[in-house]
NUKOL-24562 format. One line per 4 residues: number of its first residue (from 1); their letters; for each residue x, y, z of C-alpha. Coordinates in nm, 3 decimals, always signed. Layout:
# residues N
NUM	A	X,Y,Z; ...
This chain:
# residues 320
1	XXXX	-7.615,-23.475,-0.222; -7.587,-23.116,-0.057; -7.828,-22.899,-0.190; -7.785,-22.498,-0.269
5	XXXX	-8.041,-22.283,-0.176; -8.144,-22.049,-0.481; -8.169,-21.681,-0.386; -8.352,-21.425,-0.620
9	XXXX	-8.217,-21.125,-0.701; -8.299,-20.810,-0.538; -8.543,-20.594,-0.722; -8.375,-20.321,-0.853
13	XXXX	-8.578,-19.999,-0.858; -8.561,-19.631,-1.112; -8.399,-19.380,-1.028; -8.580,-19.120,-0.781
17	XXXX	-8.809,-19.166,-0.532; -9.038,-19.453,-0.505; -9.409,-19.403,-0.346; -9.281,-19.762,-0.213
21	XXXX	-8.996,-19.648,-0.080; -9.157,-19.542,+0.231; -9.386,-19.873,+0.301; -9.259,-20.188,+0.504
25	XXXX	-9.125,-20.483,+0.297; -9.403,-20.753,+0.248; -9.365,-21.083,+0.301; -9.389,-21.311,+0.024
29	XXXX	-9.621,-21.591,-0.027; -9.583,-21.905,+0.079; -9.359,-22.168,-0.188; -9.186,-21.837,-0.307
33	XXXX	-8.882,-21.650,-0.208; -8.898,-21.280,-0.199; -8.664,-21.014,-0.129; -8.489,-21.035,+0.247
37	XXXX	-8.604,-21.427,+0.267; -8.404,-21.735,+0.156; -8.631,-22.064,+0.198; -8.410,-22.376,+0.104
41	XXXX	-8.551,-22.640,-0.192; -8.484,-22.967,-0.249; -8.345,-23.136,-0.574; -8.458,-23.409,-0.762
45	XXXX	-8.182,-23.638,-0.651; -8.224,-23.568,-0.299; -8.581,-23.668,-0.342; -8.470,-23.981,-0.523
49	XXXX	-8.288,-24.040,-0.212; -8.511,-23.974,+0.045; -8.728,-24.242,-0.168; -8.480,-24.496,-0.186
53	XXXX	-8.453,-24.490,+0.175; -8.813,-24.493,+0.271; -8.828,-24.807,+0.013; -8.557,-25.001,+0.188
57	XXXX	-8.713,-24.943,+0.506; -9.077,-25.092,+0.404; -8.886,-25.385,+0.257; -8.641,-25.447,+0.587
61	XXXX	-8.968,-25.407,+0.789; -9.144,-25.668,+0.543; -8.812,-25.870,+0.580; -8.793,-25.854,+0.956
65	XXXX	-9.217,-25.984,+0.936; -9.179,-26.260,+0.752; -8.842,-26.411,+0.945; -9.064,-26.343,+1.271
69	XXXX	-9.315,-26.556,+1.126; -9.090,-26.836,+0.969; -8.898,-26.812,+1.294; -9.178,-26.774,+1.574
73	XXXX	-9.480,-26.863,+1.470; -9.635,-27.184,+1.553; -9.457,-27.483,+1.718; -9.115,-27.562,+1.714
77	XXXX	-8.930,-27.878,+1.752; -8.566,-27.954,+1.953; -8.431,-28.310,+1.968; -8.137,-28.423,+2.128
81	XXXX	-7.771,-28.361,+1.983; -7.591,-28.638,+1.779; -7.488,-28.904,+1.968; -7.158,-29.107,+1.901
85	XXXX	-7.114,-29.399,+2.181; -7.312,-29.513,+2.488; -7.586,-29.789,+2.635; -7.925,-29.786,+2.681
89	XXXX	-7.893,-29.371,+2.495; -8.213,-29.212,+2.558; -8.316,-28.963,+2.219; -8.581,-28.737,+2.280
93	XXXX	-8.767,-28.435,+2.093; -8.973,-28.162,+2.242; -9.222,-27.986,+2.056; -9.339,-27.625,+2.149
97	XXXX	-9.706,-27.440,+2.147; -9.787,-27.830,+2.264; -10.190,-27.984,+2.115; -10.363,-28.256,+2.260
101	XXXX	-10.445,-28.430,+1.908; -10.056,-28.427,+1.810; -9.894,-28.741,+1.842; -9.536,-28.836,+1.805
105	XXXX	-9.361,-29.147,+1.688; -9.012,-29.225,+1.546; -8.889,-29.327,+1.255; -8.556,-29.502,+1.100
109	XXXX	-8.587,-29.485,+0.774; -8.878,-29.648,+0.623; -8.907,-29.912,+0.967; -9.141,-29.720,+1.228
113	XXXX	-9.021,-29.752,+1.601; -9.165,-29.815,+1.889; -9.109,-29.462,+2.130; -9.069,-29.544,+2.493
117	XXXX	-9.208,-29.291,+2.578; -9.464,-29.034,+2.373; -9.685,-28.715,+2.547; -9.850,-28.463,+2.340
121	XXXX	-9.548,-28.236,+2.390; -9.268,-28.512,+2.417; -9.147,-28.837,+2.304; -8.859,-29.030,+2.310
125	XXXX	-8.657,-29.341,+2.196; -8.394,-29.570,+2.362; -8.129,-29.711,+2.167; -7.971,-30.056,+2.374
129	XXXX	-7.588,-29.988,+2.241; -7.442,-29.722,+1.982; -7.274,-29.879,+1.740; -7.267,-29.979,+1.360
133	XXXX	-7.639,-30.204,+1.333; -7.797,-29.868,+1.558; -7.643,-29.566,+1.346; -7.796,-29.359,+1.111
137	XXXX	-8.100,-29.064,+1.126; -8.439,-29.137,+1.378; -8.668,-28.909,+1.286; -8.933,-28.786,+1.536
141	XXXX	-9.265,-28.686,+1.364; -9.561,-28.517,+1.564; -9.902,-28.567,+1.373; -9.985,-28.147,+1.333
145	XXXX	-10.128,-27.994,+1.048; -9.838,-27.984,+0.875; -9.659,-28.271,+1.029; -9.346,-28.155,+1.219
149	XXXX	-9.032,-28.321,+1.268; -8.714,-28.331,+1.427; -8.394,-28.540,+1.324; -8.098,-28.702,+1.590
153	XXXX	-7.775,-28.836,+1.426; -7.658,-29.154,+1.543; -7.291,-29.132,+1.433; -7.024,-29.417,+1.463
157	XXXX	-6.696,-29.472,+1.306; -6.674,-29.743,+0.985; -6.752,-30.046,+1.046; -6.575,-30.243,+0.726
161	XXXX	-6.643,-30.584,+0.584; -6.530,-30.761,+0.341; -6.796,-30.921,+0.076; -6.621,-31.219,+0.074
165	XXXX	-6.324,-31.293,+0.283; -6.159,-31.520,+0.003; -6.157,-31.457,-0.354; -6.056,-31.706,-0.650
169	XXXX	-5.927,-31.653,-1.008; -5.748,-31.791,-1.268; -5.397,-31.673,-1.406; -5.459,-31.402,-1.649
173	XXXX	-5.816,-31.331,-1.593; -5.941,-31.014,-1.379; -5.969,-31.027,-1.000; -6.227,-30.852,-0.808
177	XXXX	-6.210,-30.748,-0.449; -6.544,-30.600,-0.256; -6.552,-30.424,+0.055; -6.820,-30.186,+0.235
181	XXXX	-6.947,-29.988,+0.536; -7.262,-30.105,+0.733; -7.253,-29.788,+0.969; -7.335,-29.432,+0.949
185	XXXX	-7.195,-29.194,+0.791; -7.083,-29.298,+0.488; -6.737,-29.334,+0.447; -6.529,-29.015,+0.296
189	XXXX	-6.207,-29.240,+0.201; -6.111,-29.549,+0.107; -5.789,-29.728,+0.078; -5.637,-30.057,-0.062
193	XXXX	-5.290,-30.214,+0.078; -5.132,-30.525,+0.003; -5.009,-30.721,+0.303; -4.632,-30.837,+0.273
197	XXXX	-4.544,-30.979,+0.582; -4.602,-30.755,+0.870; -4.586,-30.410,+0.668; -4.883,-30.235,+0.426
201	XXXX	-4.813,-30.162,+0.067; -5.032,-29.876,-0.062; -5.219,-29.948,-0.350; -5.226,-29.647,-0.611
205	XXXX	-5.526,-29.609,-0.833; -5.397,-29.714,-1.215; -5.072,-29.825,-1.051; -4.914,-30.098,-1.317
209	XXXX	-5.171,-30.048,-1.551; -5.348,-30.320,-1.406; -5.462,-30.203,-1.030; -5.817,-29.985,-1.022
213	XXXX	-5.996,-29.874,-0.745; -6.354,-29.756,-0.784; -6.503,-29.627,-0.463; -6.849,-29.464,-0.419
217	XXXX	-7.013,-29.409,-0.025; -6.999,-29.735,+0.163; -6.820,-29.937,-0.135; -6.533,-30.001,-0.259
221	XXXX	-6.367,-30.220,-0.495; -6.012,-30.335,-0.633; -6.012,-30.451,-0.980; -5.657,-30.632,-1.106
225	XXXX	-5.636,-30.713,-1.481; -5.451,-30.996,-1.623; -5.364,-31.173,-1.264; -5.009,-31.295,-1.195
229	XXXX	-4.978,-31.612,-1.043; -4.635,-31.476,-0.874; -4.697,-31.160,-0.758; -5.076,-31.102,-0.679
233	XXXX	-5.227,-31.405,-0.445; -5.186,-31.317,-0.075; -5.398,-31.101,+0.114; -5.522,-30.722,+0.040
237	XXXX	-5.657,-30.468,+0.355; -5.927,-30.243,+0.272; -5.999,-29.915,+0.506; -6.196,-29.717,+0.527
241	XXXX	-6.233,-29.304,+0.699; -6.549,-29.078,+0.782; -6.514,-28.793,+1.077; -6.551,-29.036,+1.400
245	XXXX	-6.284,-29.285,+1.301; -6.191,-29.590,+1.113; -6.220,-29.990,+0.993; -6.047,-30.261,+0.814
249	XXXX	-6.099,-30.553,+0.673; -5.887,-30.810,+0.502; -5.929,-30.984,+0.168; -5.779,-31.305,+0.036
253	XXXX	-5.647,-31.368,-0.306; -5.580,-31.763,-0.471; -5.484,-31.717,-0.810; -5.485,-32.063,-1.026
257	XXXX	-5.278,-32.204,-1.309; -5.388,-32.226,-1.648; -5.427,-32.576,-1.683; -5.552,-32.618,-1.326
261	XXXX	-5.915,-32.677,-1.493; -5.751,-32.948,-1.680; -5.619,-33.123,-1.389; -5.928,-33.283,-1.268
265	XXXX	-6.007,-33.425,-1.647; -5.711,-33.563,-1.657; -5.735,-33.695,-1.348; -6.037,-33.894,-1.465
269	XXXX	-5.862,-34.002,-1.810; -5.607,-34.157,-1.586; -5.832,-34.341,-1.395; -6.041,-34.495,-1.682
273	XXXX	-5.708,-34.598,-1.869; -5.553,-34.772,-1.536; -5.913,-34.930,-1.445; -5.870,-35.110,-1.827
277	XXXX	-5.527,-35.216,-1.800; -5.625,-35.396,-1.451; -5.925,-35.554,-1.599; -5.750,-35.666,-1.958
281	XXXX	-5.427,-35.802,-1.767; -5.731,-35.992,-1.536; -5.899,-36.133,-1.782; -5.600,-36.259,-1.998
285	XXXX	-5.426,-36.446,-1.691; -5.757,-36.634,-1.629; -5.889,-36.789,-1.989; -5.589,-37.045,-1.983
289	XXXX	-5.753,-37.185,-1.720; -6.146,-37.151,-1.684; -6.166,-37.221,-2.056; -6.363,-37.603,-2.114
293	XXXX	-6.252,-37.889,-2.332; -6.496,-37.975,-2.634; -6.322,-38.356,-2.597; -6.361,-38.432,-2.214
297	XXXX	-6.610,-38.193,-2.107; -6.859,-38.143,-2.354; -6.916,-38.516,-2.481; -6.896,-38.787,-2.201
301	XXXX	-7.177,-38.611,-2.014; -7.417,-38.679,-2.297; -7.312,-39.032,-2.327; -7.374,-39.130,-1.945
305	XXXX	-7.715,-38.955,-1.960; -7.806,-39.157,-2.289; -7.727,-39.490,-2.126; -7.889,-39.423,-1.820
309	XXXX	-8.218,-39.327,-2.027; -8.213,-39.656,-2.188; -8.186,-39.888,-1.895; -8.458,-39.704,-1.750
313	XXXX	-8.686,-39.774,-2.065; -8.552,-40.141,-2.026; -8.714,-40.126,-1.686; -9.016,-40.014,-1.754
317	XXXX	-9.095,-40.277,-2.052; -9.006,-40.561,-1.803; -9.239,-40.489,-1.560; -9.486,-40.465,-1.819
């Protein structure tokens, strides 16, 4: 804000001569303004002002200190950049301002690796073959006070499988269908098609009323209420999409009849009431036959082995 510079009026003086009126003017003190001198002040909201600025320069100073610190001060990690594809992939991580107790290892999760290599200022990692049982986030860790540590991103595209390639139901219960991702990242988008012939039908969620998908990361799953034994057995592709590419997998459907639990009972009824027929009709043809005679068979038997008994007690007497 421009400031204006208050001048005082002059001193007027009475009429006639002045014993002044010979003398030289005098200068004023200092911090006043006299006659023939203009000395500029500043207002109150130039001062406010001037403060604000001298305030925003401390803090931008304080500022610029503490993101030299955060930024520069003690070491520093770089890794190696994501990988994507490759054999026998060689990760690494350097750590600056480099100590002679700090040691480095990796990490994969919770499983610690063994480095193939590890200095007090290096270590590193090889990884056979990029793909989907490989992928995910190695962490390199150096043993400073704090502990440091450096992340590489071992990215592949989905790699989809089905939880089981052949589901069963029954006519009019609910069918599920399970797929996931075993790579990393996690998928971003999944899709369900059913396979008629050699095209794709795409599967909208709370199509019919009866089709629901429920996805979530590196899952997904089809839910179909009330199954139709007409229209829903066959076979149902899941895929899946994340930023390097993406996977597939198919799903079969059976869906049973009703009374196709009944079958096998009645299976067994059939064979119990044929298994007695054959053994009645068996045993009726053969009693005509293998049935004995009270007259012939059951009396002259007795009679020869009471007659023989005899003439053997006649025997004995007569030798007596």
């Amino acid at each position: 804000m421009p400031f204006t510079p208050r001048v005082a009026p002059p001193q007027t003086s009475s009429p006639g001569p002045s014993p002044l009126s010979n003398r030289p003017a005098e200068r004023a003190p200092r911090g006043h303004v006299g006659v023939g001198r203009i000395k500029p002040q500043k207002s109150q909201a130039g001062k406010a002002a001037m403060g604000a600025r001298l305030e925003m320069l401390v803090w931008g100073a304080f500022l610029g200190a503490v993101v030299g610190v955060a930024s520069g001060a003690g070491p520093q990690i770089s890794a190696t950049p994501e990988v994507t594809a490759g054999s026998n992939v060689i990760i690494s991580c350097n750590i600056s301002e480099p100590r002679t107790t700090a040691k480095g290892y990796w990490m994969k999760g919770e499983t610690k690796l063994d480095s193939n290599e590890t200095t007090p200022e290096f270590t590193s990692y090889l990884i056979p073959k990029v793909d989907h049982e490989t992928s995910g986030e190695y962490h390199c860790i150096f043993d400073t006070v704090p502990p440091l540590k450096g992340t590489v991103y071992v990215k592949v595209k989905p790699h989809v499988v089905a939880y089981k390639k052949s589901e069963h139901g029954n006519e009019g219960d609910m069918g599920l269908l399970t797929c996931k991702s075993t790579s990393y990242p996690a998928v971003t988008h999944w899709r369900w098609f059913k396979v008629e012939g050699e095209a794709f039908q795409l599967i909208v969620n709370g199509s019919e009323e009866r089709f629901f998908i429920q996805s979530e990361g590196n899952k997904t799953e089809l839910r179909i209420v009330s199954l139709n034994l007409q229209k829903d057995p066959g076979e149902y592709l899941c895929n899946g999409t994340n930023d390097l590419g993406e996977g597939s997998a198919l799903v079969g459907l059976r869906v049973r009849s009703r009374l196709a639990a009944l079958w096998p009972f009645l299976g067994i009824v059939a064979e119990v009431l044929v298994l007695v027929t054959i053994i009645f009709i068996y045993e009726k043809r053969r009693q005509p036959n293998q049935v004995p005679d009270d007259d012939d068979g059951g009396s002259a038997p007795l009679k020869s082995n009471a007659t023989n008994y005899q003439d053997k007690n006649v025997r004995q007497r007569n030798a007596n």
